[in-house]
DRENNUBA-263251 format. One record per residue: residue number from 0; residue in three letters; x negated, y negated, z negated of N, C-alpha, C in turn. Coordinates in steps of 0.001 Angstrom, whole numbers, plus 500000, padded with zeros to 6 digits. Layout:
N
+------+------+--------+--------+--------+--------+--------+--------+--------+--------+--------+
: resi : resn :    n_X :    n_Y :    n_Z :   ca_X :   ca_Y :   ca_Z :    c_X :    c_Y :    c_Z :
+------+------+--------+--------+--------+--------+--------+--------+--------+--------+--------+
:  NUM :  ALA :      X :      Y :      Z :      X :      Y :      Z :      X :      Y :      Z :
...
+------+------+--------+--------+--------+--------+--------+--------+--------+--------+--------+
//
This chain:
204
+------+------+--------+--------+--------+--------+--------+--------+--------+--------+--------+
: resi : resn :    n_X :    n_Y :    n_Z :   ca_X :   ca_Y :   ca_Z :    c_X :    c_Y :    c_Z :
+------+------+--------+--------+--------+--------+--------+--------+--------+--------+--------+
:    0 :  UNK : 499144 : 501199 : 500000 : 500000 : 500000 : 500000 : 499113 : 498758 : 500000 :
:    1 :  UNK : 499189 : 498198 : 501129 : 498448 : 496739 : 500771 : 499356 : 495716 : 499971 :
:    2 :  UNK : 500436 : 495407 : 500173 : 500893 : 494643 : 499470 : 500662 : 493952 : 497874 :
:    3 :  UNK : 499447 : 492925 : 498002 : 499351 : 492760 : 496566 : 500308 : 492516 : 494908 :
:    4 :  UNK : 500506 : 492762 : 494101 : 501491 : 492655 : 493139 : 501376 : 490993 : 492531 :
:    5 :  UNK : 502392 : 490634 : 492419 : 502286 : 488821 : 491751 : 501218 : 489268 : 490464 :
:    6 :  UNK : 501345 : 490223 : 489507 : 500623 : 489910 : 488515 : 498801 : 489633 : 489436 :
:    7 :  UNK : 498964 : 490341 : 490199 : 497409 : 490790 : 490392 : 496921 : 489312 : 491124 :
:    8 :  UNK : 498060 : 488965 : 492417 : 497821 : 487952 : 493018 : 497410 : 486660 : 491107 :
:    9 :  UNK : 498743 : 486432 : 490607 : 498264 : 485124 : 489654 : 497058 : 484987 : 488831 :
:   10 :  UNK : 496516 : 486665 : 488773 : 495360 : 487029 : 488086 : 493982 : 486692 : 488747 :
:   11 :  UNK : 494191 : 487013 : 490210 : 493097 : 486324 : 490931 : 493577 : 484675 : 491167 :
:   12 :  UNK : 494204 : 484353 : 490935 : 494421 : 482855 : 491419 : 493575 : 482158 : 490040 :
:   13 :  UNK : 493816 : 482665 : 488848 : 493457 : 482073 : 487957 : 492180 : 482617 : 487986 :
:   14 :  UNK : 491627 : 483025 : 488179 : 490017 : 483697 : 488164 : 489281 : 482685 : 489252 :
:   15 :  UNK : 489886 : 482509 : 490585 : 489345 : 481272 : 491283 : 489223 : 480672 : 490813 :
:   16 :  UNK : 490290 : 479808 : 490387 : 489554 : 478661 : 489818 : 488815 : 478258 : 488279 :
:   17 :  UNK : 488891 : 479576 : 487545 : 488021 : 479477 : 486418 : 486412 : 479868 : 486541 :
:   18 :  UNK : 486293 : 480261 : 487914 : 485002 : 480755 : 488209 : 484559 : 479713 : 489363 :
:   19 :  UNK : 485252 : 478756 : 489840 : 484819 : 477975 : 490969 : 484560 : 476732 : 489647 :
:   20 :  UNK : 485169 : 476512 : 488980 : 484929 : 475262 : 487953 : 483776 : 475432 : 487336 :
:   21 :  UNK : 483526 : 476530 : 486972 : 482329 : 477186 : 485693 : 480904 : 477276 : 486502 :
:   22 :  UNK : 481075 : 478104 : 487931 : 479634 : 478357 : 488425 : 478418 : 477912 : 488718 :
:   23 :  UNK : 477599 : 477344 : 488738 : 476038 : 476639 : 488914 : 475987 : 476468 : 490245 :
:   24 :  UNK : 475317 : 475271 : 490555 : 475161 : 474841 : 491983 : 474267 : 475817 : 492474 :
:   25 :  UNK : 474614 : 475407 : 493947 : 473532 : 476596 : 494481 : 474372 : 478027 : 495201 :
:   26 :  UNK : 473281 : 478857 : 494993 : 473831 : 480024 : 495255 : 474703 : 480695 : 494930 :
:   27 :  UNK : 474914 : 480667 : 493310 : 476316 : 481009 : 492226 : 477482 : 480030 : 493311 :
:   28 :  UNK : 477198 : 479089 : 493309 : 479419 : 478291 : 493854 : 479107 : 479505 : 495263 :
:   29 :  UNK : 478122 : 479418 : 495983 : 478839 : 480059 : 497086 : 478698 : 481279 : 497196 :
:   30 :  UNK : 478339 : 481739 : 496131 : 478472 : 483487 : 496126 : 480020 : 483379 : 495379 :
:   31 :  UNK : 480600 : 482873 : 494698 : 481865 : 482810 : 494377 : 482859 : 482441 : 495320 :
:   32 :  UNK : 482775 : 481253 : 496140 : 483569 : 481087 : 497304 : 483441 : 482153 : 498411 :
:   33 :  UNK : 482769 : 482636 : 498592 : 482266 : 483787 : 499478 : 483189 : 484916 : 498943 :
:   34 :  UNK : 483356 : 484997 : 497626 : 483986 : 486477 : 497148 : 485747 : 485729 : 497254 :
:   35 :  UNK : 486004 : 484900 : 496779 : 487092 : 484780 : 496549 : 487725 : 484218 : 498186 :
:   36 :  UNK : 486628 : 483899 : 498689 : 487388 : 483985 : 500665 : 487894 : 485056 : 500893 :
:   37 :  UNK : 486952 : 486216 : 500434 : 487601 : 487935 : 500905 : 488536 : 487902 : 500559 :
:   38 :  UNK : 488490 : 487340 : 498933 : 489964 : 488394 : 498296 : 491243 : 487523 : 498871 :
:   39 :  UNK : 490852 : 486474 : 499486 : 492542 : 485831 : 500279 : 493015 : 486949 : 501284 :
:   40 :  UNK : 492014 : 488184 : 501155 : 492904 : 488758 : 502394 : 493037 : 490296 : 501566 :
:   41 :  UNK : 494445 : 490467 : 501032 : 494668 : 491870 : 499996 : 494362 : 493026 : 500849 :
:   42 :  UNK : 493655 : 494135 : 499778 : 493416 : 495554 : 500596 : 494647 : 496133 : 499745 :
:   43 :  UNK : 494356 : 497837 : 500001 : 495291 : 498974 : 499460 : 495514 : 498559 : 497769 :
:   44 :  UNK : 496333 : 499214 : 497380 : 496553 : 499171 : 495905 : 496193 : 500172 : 495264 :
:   45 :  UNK : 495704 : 500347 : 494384 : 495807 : 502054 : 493444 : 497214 : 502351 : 492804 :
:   46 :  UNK : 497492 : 503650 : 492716 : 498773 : 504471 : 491830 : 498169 : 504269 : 490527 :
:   47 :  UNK : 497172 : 504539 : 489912 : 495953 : 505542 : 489142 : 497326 : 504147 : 487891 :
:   48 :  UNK : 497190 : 505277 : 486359 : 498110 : 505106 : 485494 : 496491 : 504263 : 485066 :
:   49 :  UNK : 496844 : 503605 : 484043 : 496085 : 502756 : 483276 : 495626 : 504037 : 482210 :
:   50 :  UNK : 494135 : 503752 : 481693 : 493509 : 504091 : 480774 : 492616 : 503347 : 479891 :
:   51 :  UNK : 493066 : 503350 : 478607 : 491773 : 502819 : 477824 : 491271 : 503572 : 476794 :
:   52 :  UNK : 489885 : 503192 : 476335 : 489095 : 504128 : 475454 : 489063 : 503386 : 474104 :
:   53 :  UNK : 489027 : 504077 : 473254 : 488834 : 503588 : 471763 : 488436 : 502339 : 471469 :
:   54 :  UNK : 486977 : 501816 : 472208 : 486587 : 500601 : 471724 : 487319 : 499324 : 472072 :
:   55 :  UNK : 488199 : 499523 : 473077 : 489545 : 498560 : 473672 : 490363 : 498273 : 472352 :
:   56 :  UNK : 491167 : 499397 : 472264 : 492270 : 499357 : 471107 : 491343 : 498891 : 469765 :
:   57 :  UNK : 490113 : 498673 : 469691 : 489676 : 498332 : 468512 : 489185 : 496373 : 468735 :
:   58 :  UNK : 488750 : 496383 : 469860 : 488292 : 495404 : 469685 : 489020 : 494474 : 471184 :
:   59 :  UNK : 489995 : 494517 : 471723 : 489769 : 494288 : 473180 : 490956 : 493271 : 473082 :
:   60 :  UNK : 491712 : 493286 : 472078 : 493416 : 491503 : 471849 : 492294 : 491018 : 471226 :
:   61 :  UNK : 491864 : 491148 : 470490 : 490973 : 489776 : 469854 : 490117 : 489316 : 470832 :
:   62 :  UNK : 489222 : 490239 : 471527 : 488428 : 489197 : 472000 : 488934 : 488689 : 473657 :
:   63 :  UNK : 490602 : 488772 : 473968 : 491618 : 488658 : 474718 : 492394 : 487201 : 474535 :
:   64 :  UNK : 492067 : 487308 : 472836 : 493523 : 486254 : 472233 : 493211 : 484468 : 473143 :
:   65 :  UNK : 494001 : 484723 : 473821 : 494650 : 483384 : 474751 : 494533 : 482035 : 473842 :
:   66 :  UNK : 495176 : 482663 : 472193 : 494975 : 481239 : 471237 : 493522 : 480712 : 470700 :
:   67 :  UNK : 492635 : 481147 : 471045 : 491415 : 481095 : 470379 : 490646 : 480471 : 471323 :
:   68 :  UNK : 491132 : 480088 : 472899 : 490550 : 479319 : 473861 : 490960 : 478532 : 473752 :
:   69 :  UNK : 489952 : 476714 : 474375 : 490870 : 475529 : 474422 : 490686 : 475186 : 475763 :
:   70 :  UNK : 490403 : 475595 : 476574 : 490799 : 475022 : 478258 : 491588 : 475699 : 478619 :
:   71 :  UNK : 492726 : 475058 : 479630 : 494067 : 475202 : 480031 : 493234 : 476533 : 481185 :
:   72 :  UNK : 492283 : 476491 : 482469 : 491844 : 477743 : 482760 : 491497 : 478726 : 482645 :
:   73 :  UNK : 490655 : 478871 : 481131 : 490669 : 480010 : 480292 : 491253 : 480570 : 479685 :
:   74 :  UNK : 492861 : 479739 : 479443 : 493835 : 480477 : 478913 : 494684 : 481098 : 480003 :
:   75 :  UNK : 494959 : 480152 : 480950 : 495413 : 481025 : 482189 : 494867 : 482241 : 482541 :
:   76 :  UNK : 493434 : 482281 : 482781 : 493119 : 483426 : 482819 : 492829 : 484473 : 481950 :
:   77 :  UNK : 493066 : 484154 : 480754 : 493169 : 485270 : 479679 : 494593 : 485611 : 479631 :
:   78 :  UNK : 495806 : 484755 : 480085 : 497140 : 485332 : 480126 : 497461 : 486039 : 481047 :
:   79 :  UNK : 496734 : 485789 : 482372 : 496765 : 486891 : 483189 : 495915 : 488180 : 483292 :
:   80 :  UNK : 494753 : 488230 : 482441 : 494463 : 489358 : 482729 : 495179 : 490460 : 481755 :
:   81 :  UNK : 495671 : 489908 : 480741 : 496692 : 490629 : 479689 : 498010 : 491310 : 480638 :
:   82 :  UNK : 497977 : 490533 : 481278 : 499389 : 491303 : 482349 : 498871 : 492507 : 483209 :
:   83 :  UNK : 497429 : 492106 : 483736 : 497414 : 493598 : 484219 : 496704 : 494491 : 483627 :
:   84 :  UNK : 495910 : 494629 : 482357 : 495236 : 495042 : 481544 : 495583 : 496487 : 481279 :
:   85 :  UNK : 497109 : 496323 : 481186 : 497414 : 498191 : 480676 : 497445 : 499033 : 482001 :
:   86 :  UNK : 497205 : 498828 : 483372 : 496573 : 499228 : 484106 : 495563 : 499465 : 485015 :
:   87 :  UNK : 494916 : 499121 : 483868 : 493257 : 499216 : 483946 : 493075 : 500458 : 483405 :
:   88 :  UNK : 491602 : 501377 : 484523 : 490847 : 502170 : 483942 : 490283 : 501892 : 483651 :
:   89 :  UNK : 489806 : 501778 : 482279 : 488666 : 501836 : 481222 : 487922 : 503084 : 481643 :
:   90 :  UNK : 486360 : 502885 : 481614 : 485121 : 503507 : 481713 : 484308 : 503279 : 480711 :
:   91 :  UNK : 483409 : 504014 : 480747 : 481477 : 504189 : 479875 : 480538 : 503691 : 481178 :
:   92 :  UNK : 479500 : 503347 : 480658 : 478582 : 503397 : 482216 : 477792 : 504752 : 481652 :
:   93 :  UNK : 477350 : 505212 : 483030 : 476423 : 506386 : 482073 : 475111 : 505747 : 481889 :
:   94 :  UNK : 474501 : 506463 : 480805 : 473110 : 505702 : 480390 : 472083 : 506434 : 481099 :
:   95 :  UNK : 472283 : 508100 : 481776 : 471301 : 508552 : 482884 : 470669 : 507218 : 483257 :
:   96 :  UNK : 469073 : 507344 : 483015 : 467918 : 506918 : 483377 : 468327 : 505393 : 482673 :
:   97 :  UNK : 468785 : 505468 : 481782 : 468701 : 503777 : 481053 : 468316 : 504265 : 479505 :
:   98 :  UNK : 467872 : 503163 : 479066 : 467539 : 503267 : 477603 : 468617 : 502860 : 477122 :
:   99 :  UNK : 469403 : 503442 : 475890 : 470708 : 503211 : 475176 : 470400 : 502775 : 473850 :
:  100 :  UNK : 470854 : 502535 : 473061 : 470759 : 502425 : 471598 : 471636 : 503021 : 471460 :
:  101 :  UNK : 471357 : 503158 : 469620 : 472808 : 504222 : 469583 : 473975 : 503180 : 469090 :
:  102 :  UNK : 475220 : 503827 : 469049 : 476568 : 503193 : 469419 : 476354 : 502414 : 471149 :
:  103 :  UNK : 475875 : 502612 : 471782 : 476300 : 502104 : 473187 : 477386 : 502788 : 473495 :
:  104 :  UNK : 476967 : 504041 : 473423 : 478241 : 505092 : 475155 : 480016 : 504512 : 473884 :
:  105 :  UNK : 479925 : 504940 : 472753 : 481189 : 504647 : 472089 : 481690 : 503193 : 471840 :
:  106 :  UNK : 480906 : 502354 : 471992 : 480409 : 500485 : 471718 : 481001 : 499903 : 473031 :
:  107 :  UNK : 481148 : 500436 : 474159 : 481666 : 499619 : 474915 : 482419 : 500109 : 476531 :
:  108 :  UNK : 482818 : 499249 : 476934 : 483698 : 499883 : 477811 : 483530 : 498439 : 479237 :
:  109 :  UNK : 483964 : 499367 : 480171 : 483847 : 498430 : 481822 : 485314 : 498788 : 482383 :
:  110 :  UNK : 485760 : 498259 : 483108 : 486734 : 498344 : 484295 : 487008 : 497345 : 485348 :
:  111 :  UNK : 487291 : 498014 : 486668 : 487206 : 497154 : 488256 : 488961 : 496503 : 488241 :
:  112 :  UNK : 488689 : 495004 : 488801 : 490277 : 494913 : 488596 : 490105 : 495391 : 490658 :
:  113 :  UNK : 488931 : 494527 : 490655 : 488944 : 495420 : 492275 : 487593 : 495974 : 492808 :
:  114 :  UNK : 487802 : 496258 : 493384 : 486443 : 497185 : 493730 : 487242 : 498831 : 493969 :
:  115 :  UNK : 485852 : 499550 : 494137 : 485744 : 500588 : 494357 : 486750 : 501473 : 493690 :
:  116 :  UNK : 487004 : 501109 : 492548 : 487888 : 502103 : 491395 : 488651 : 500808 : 490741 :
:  117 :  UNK : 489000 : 500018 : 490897 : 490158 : 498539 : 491121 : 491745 : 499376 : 491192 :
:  118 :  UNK : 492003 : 498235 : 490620 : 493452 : 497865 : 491136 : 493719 : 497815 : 492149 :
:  119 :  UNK : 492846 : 496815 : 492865 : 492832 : 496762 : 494601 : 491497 : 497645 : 494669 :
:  120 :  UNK : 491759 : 498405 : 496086 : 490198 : 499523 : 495963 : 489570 : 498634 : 497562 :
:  121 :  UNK : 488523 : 498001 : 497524 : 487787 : 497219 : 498343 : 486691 : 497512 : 497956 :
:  122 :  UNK : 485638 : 497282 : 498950 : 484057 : 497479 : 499002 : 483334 : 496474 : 498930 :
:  123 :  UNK : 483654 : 494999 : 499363 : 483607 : 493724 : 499830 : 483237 : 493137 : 498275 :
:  124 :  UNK : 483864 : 492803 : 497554 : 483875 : 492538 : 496689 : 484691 : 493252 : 495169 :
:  125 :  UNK : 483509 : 492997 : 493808 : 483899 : 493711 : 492865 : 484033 : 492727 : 491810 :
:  126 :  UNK : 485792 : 492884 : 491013 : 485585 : 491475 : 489796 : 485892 : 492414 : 488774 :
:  127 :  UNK : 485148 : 492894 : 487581 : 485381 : 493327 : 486802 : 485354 : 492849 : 485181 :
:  128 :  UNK : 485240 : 493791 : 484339 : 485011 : 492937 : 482761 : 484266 : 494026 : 482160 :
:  129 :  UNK : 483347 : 493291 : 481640 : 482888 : 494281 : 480384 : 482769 : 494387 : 478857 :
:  130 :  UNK : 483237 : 495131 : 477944 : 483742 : 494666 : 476597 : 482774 : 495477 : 475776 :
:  131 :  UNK : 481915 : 494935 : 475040 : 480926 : 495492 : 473887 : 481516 : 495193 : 472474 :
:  132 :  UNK : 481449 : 495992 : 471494 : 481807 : 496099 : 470042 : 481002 : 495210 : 469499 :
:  133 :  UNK : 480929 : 494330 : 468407 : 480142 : 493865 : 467722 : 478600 : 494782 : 467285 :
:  134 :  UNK : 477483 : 493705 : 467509 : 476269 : 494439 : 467382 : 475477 : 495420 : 468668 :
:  135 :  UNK : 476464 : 495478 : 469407 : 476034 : 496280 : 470779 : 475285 : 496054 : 471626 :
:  136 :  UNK : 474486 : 496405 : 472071 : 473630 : 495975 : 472722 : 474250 : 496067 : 474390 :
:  137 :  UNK : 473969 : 496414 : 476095 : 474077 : 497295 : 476728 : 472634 : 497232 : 477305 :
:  138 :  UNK : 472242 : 498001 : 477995 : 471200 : 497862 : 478015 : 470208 : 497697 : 479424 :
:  139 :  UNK : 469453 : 497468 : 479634 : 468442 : 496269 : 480851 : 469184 : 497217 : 482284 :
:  140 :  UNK : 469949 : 496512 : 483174 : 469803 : 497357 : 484459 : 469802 : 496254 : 485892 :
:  141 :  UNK : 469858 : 497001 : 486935 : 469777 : 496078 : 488166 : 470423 : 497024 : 489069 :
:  142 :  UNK : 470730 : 495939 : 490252 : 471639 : 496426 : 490707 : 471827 : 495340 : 492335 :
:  143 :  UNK : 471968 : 496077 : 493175 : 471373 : 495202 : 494654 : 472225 : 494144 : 494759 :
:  144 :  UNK : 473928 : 494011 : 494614 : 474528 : 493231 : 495089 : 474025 : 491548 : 493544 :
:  145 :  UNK : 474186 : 490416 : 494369 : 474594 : 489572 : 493849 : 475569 : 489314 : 492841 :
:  146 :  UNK : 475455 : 488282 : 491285 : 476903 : 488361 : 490757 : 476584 : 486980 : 489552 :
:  147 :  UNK : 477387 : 486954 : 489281 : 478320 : 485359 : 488643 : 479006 : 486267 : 487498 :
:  148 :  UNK : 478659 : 485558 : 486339 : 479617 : 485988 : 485213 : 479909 : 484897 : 484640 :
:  149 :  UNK : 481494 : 485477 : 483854 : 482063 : 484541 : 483197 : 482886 : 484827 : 481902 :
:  150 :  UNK : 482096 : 483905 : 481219 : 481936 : 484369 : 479624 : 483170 : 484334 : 478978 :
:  151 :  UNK : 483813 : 485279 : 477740 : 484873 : 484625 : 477562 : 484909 : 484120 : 476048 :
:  152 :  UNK : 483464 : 484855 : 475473 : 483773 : 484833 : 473707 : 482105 : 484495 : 473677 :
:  153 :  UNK : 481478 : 484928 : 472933 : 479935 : 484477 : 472322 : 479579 : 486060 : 472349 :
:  154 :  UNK : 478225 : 485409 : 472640 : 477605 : 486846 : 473484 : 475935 : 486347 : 473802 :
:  155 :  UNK : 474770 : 487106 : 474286 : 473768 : 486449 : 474124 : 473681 : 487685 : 475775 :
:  156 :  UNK : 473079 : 487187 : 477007 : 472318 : 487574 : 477836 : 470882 : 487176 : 478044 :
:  157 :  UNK : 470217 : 488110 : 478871 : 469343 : 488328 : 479389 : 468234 : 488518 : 481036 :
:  158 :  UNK : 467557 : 487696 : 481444 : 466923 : 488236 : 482830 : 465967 : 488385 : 482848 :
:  159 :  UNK : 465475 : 489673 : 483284 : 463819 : 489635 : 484054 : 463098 : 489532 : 482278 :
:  160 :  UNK : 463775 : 490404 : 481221 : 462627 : 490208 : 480214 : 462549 : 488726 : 479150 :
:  161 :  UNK : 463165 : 487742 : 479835 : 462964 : 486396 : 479418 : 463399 : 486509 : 478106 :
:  162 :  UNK : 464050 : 485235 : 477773 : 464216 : 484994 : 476485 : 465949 : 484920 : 476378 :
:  163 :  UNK : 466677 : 485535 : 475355 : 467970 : 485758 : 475106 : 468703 : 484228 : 475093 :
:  164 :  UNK : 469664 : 484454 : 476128 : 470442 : 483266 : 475873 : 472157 : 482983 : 475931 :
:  165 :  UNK : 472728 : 482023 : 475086 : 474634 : 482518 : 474789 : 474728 : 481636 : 475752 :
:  166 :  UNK : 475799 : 481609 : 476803 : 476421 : 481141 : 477763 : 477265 : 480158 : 477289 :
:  167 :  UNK : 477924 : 480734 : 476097 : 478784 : 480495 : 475303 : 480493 : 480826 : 475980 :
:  168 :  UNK : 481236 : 480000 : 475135 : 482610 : 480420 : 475579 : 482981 : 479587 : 476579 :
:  169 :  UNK : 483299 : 480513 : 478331 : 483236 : 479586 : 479255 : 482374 : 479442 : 480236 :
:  170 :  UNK : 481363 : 479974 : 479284 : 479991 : 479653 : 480507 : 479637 : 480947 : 481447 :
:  171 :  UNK : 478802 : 480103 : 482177 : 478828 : 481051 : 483760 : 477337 : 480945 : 484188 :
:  172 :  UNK : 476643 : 482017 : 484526 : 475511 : 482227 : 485154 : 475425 : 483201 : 485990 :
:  173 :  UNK : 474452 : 483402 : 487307 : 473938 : 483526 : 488560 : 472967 : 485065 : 488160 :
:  174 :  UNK : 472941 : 486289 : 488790 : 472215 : 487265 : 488683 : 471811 : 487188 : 490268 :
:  175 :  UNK : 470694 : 487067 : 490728 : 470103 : 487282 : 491665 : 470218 : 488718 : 492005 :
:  176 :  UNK : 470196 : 488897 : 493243 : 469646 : 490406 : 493779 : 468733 : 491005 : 493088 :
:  177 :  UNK : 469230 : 492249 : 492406 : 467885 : 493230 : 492122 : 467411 : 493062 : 490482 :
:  178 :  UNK : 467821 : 491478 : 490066 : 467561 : 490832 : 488776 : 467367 : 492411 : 487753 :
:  179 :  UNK : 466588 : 492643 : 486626 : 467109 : 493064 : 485702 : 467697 : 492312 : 484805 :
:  180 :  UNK : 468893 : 492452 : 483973 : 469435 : 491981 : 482896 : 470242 : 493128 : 482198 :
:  181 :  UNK : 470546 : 492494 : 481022 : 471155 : 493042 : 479546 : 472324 : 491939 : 479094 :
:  182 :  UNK : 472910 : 492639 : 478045 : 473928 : 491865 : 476930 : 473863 : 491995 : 476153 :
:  183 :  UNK : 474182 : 491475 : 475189 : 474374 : 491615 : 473791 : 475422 : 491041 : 472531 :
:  184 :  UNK : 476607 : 492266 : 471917 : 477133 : 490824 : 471118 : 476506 : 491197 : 469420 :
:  185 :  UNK : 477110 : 489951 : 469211 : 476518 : 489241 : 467958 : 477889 : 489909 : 467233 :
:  186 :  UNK : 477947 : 489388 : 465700 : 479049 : 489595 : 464968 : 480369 : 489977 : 465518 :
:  187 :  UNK : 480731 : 488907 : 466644 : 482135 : 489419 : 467766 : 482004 : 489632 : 468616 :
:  188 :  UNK : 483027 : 490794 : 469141 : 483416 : 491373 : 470649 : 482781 : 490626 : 471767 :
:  189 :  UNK : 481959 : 490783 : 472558 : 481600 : 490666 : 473802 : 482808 : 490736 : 475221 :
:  190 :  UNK : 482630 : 489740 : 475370 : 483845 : 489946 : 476812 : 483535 : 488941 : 477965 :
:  191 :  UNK : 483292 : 489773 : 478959 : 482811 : 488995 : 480517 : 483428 : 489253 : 481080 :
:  192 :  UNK : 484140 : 488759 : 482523 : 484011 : 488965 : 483697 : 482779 : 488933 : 484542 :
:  193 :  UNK : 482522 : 489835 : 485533 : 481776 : 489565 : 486730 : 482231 : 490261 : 487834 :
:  194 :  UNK : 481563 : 488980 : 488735 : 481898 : 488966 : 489806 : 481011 : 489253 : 491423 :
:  195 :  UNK : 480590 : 490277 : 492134 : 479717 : 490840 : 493038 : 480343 : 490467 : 494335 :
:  196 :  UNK : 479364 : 489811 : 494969 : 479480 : 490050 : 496705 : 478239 : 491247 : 496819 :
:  197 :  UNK : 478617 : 492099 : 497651 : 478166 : 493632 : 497696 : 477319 : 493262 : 499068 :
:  198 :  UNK : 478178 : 492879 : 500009 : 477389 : 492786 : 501438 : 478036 : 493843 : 502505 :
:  199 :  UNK : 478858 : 494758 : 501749 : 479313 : 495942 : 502181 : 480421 : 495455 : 503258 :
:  200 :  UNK : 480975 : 496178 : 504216 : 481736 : 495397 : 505025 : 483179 : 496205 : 504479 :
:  201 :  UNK : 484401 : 495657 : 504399 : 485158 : 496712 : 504012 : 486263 : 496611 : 505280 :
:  202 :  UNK : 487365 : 497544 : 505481 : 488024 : 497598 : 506805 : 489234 : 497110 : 505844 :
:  203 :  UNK : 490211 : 496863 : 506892 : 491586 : 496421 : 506564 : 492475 : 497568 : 506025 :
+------+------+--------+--------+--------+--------+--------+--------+--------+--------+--------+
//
């Protein structure tokens, strides 16, 4: 079914423009305009029932809660991703060939609202979230496509080894091709979006 669903459509509408407002000049705005050109044009939909894993139901309305933001775009987009949230698959990444700490694999959780294993299943572009438990680390990886994240709570990242830094609530930074980076939360829940132009061509 291509036909996109209003929740999904208002969910990306509000993600445009909370990620076109937030992103760094340069390469970040137009690796974001670049992704969100694709997604003006909807692919297939998934059936797949929603799943989530433990560390969601423990930590995933709080670091969600709509009242705890004060820009009118970050609440938009925290009210929409609550709408499509209970059909989301929740995942682990596997830690094969990564260094983990312990509580990682149970500490945190990923899911595609599109992409490959999405809501919408596209190759073109991937906007997902990733949610770490308090104290969690995830740990150093890379990865070819380009990507833009966007912060939603306090959280400390990482590139290339450097020195740890909080985005803060709101904030948005640029992963180069290939970059290594990490996350980390502090006392509270960790919660990002990101956002990949792949390069991949995807068909209609």
């Amino acid at each position: 079914m291509t036909e996109r669903s209003a929740e999904l459509q208002t969910f990306i509408d509000a993600a445009a423009v909370a990620f076109a407002a937030r992103a760094g000049e340069g390469r970040s705005q137009a690796s974001v305009s670049e992704c969100f050109a694709a997604l003006a044009r909807p692919r297939n939909m998934a059936s797949d029932a929603g799943a989530r894993l433990p560390v969601c139901d423990m930590h995933l309305d709080r670091a969600t809660d709509p009242d705890r933001l004060h820009d009118d775009d970050l609440v938009r987009l925290a009210v929409a991703f609550r709408q499509i949230e209970p059909r989301l698959v929740w995942g682990r990444r596997s830690v094969r060939g990564l260094t983990a700490e312990d509580g990682f694999a149970d500490g945190h959780a990923t899911a595609m609202v599109v992409g490959p294993s999405g809501l919408e299943r596209r190759t073109d572009v991937w906007l997902g979230v990733s949610l770490l438990a308090p104290h969690v680390r995830y740990p150093d990886h890379d990865h070819p496509p380009e990507e833009t994240y966007l912060v939603m709570t306090s959280g400390e990242f990482m590139q290339e080894g450097g020195p740890w830094f909080a985005p803060g609530v709101g904030g948005s930074f640029y992963n180069r091709p290939g970059i290594l980076h990490a996350m980390r939360a502090g006392p509270e829940p960790l919660f990002a979006f990101w956002l990949l132009l792949t390069g991949n061509p995807d068909a209609a």
